[in-house]
N, C-alpha and C positions, 0 to 999 in steps of 0.2 A: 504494500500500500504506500503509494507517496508520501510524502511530506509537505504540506506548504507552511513558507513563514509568511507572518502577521508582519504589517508596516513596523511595528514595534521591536521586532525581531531583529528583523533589517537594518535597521538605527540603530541596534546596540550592538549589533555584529560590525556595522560602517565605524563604532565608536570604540570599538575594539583594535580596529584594523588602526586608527588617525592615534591614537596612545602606546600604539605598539610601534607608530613609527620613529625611528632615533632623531629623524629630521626635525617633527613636530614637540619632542617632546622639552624643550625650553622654551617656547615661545611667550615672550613677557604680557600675553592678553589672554582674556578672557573667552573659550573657544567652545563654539557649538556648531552645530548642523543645521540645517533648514532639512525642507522636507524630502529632499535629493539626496541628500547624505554631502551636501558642499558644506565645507567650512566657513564659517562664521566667523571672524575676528572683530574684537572689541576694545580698541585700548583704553585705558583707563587713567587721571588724570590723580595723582594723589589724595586732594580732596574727594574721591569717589572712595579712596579707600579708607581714609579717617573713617567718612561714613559708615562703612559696611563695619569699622572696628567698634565704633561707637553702639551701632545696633546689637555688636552682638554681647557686648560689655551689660548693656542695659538687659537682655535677653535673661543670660547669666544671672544678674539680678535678682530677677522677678519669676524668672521660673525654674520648678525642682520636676524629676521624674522625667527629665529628656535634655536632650542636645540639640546644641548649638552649630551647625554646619556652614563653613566659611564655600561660597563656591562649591554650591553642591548640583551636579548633573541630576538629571532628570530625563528617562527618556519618554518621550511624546510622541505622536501620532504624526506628529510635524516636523520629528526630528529631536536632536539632544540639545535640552535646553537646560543651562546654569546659573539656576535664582543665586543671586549675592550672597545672600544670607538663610537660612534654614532653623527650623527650631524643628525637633521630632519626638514624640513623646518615646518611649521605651519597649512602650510593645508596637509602635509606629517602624522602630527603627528595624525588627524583630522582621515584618513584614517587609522591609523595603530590602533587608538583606536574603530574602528567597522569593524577590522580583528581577531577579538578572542584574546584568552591571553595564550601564548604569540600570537603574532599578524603575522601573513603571509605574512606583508606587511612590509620590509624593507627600513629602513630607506635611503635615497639618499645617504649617505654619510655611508661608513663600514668598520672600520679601527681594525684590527688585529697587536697587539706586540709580533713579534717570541720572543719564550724564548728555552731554549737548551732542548725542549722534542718536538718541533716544527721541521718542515723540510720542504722545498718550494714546495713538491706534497700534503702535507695536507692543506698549503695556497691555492695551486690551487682549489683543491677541498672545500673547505670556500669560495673564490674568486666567483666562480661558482656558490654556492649554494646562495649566497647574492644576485647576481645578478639575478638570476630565480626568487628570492622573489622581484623584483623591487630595489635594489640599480643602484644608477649610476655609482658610484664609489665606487671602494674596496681598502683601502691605506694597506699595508705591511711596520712596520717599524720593522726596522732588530734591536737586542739587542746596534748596536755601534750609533742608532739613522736616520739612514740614511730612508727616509721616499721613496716609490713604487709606483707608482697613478697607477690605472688598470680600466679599462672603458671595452668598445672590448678589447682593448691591453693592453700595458703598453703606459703610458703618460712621457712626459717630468714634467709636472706641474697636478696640481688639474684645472676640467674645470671649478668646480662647488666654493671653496674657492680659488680664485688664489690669494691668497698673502701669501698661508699657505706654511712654507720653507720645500726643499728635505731634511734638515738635522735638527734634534731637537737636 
């Protein structure tokens, strides 16, 4: 009997092949796939990465029973995508490590730092794609700090960290 692979298959077999290469594997950005399996390159601008350390400092804080994931892959339907920052509860992360590598299974928590090659319809479409992989929450922080909760909609607050602030 054949075998067919799923889009998702495909993406994490393509994300195996782009980390197994000696070429790719210094590359000072931020590196994902579209839905071709092309790479993605993202640089990053210092102030992006204060941000993403600041969030996860605050992260650490306020929440017990899970981790904190700096640049964590995520494979999608659209390719391997790498939220900034990550929070996953324990038996979250349990699940995400017998979802493949990178793993299908997103983390609860899926936090993206616009930086000025970013624009609010490729949030949306991240926004989207996390949450079809199982986040419950997708956070958007904008370069001036100002922190987005997104569930269904947008939130006033986080349901899942509520002590974590709208402004870093």
């Amino acid at each position: 009997m054949p075998t067919t692979t799923t889009a998702k298959e495909e993406h994490q077999k393509r994300w195996q092949e782009i980390v197994g290469d000696p070429l790719l594997s210094d590359l000072p950005y931020k590196t994902e796939t579209n839905h071709r399996g092309q790479i993605v390159l993202s640089p990053h601008q210092f102030s992006h990465s204060q941000l993403q350390r600041a969030i996860q400092k605050k992260l650490d804080a306020v929440m017990a029973g899970g981790e904190v994931f700096p640049e964590c892959p995520i494979t999608t339907g659209k390719g391997v995508r790498q939220a900034d920052v990550t929070w996953a509860s324990e038996s979250r992360v349990r699940k995400m490590e017998g979802a493949g590598d990178p793993p299908t299974v997103a983390p609860e928590i899926c936090i993206e730092v616009m930086s000025g090659s970013n624009d609010w319809d490729e949030m949306k479409e991240k926004r989207e794609l996390y949450r079809e992989a199982g986040a419950e929450e997708v956070w958007i922080v904008t370069e001036d700090g100002d922190v987005h909760f997104f569930a269904e909609e947008e939130l006033q607050a986080s349901g899942i960290a509520k002590e974590f602030p709208s402004e870093l």
